[in-house]
N, C-alpha and C positions, 0 to 999 in steps of 0.2 A: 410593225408600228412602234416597237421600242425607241428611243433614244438613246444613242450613244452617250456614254458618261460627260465628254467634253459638249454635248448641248446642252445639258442640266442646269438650269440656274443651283445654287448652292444649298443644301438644305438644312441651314440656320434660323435660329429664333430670329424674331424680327428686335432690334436697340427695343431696349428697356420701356422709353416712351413710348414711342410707337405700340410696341405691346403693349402697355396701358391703355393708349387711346383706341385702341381694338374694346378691348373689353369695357371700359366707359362706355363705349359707344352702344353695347350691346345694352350692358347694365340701366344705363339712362335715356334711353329710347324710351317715348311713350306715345299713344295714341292719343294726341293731339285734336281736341274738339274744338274749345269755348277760349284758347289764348292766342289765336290768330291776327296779326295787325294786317293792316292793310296796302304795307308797303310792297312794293312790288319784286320778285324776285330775280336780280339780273341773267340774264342770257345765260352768262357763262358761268355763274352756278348751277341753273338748271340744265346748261349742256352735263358739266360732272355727275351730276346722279345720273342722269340719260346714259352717261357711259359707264357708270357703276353698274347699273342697272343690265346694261346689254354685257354685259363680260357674266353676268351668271353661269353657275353650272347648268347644262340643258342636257337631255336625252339626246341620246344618237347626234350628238352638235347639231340640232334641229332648229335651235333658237326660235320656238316659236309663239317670243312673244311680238308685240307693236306697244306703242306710248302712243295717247291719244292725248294732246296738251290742250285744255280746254279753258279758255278762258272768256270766252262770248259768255255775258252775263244772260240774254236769255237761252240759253244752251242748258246754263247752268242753275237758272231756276226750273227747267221745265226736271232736271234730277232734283232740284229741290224739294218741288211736287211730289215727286213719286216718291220721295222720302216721307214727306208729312203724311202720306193716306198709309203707306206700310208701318210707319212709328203709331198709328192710331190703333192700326188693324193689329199691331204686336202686343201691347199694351194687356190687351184683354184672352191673350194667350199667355201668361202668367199668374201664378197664384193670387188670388185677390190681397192678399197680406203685402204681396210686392210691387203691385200693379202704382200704386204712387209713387216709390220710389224709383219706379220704372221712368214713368212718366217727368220728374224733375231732373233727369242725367239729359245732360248736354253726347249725344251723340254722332254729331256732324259740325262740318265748318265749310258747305260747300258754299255759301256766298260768303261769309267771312274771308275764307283763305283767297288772295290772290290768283291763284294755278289752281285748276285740278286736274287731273293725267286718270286717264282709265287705262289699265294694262290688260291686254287683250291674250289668247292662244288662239291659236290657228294649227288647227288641230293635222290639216291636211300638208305645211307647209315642206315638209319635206318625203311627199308620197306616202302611200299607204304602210311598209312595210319599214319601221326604223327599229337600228341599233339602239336595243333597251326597253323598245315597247311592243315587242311580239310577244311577249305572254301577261306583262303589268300596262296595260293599255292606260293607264291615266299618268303615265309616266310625265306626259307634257303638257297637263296641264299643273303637276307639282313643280316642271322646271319653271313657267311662268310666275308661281310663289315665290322663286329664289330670287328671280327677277325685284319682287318686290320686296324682299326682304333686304337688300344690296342697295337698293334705290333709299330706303330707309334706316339704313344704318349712314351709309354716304350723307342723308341732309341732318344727321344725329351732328355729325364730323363736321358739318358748314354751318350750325345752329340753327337751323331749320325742325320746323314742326309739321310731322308729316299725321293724318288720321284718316282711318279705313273707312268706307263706310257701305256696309253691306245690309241694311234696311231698306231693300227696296225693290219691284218687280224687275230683275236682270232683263226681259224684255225691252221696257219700256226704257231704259238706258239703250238699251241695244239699238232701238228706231231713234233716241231724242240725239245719240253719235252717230247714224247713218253705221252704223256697224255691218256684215255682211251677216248672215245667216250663220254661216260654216265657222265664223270666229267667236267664239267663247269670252266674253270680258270677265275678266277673273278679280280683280280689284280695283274699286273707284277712291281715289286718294287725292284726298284737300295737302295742297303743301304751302307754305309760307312763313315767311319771319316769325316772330310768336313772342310773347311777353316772358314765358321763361316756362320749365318744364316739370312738371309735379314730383315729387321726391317719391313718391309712391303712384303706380295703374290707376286712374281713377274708381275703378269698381273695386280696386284690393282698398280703395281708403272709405270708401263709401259703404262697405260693408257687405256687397253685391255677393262676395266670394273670397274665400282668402289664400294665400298665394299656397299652394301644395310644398309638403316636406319633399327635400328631392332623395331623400334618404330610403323613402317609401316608394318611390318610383323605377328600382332602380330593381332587376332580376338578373341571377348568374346563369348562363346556360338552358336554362328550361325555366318558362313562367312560372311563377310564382317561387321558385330558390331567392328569398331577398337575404339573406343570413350567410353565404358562405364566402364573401370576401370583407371579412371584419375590418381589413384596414382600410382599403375604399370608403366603406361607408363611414367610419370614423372621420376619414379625412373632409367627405362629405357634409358633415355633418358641422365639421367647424367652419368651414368654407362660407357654408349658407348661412352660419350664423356671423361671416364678418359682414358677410354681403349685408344683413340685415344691421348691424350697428354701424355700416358707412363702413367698415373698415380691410373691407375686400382689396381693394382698389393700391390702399397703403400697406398693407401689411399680406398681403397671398400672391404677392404677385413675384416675380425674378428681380432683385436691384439690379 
């Protein structure tokens, strides 16, 4: 299965820009609720995510996800619904101290956004027995995440606002997209033009949580070794802090 040297595309950094706009992309990505307009989003953008999306890395080349592009408004209210009775029934599964501030986060934009796409796995699609998931069996439904992670960095790159929204009974999605049984919908995603995109996660500005050192995250060889590559983590350490003054972007990156 190798490749001979002369099939190889070449294995160079990508022009300066280009690599910037990678990492922009990642860095100002955000979970897109409440700045959705309602213009519509053409064909042949949301073909390019569709094809950002299907080029993911997938186990055993299984590709098993589908896009479900939803845009019948009463389709799209009846997941609105089962959003509103799971955002009630959430509500009061948190600390009473947090239970308001729960309560006023805009967490959805599924009649706002123009499109919504469910991305599905289908767990059986390439037989029982696949390359990469005979001993880690949820291989395929992480390659369906990658799916959407690709889908979502690609409408980061066409200014698009993409937001997840996982408040709600996965059944009752399941029957309101005529879903099969055996397919798994793994992310229900509002996409559309948007007003502009928060400089910060909403819940890291709102106070919800605050973003982790990645200095602290970070083990050599056996969990918990965080201490034996002092210059990683030094480098680390200023990385994250340009990220944080804007200054990642301009000053860490290759001229």
């Amino acid at each position: 299965m190798d490749a001979t040297p002369d099939c190889l595309l070449p294995a160079v950094a990508l022009p300066a820009a280009e690599c910037r706009g990678v990492y922009e992309a990642i860095l100002t990505r955000r979970d897109t609720r409440g700045e959705f307009l309602p213009d519509p989003v053409p064909d042949e953008v949301l073909s390019r995510l569709l094809v950002a999306a299907h080029h993911a890395p997938s186990v055993g080349f299984m590709q098993p996800w589908s896009f479900l592009v939803v845009r019948d408004p009463a389709v799209r209210k009846t997941v609105h619904d089962a959003f509103l009775k799971a955002h009630a029934e959430a509500a009061l599964m948190f600390p009473e101290d947090k239970q308001d501030i729960y309560r006023s986060l805009k967490l959805e934009g599924i009649m706002e956004a123009p499109v919504n796409i469910c991305v599905t796995c289908d767990r059986d699609r390439a037989g029982p027995v696949v390359i990469g998931r005979t001993h880690i069996r949820t291989m395929d439904l992480y390659s369906s995440v990658c799916a959407v992670q690709n889908l979502w960095l690609a409408a980061r790159a066409e200014g698009l606002g993409v937001g997840w929204v996982s408040i709600f009974d996965n059944g009752v999605v399941q029957r309101a997209l005529n879903i099969p049984q055996r397919v798994i919908p793994i992310a229900y995603l509002c996409v559309g033009k948007i007003r502009g995109y928060h400089p910060k996660p909403e819940l890291e500005a709102a106070g919800w949580l605050p973003r982790l050192p990645l200095d602290q995250l970070i083990h050599f060889d056996q969990w918990g070794n965080d201490t034996a590559d002092g210059g990683l983590l030094d480098r680390l350490r200023a990385d994250q802090r340009a990220v944080n003054e804007g200054e990642f972007l301009t000053d860490r990156l290759p001229k």
